[in-house]
N, C-alpha and C positions, 0 to 999 in steps of 0.2 A: 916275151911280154907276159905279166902276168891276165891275171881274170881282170884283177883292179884298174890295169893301166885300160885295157879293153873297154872297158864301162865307160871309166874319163872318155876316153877319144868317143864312145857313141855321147856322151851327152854334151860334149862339146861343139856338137853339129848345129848348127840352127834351125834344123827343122825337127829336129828332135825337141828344144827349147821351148818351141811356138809349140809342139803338141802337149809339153805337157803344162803349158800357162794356158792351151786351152782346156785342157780337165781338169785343172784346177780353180779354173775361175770362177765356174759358179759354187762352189764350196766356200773359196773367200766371198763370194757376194751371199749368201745366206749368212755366214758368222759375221760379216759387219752388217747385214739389216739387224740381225738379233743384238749386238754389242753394241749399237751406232748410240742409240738412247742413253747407253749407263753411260759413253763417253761423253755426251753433252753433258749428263747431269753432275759426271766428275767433273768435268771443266767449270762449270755452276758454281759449284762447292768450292775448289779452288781460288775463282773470285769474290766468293763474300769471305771465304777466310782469310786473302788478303786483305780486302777492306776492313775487315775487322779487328785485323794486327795492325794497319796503319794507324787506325783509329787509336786506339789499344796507344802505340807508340807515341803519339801527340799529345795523351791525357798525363801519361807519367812522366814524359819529358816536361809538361807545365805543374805538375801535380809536385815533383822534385824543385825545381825552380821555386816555389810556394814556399817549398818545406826552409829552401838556403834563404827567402827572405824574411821569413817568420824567426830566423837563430838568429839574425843580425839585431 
């Protein structure tokens, strides 16, 4: 067996797994308090720039409509 297969089989274990989701937890819970805000305010953004394109999308689809009844 090598080094590498050695490693696999230790972190294969389960209590190997839980220790290291317990040291690693509170490092994920500081970078999502600090990132939590920018991700709402992108998900924000997100929806008034869809509102904004549907909108957008209903002007020019009557705004063309206009334009085919005004050639006739």
């Amino acid at each position: 067996m090598t080094i590498l297969d050695d490693c696999l089989e230790i972190l294969k274990k389960e209590e190997v797994k839980n220790q290291i989701k317990q040291f690693c937890q509170p490092m994920v819970d500081i970078v999502m308090q600090e990132v939590g805000i920018y991700i709402y305010i992108l998900f924000v953004l997100l929806i008034v720039n869809l509102c904004i394109n549907i909108i957008m999308l209903f002007y020019f689809s009557r705004f063309k409509n206009m334009i085919y009844i005004n050639k006739e």
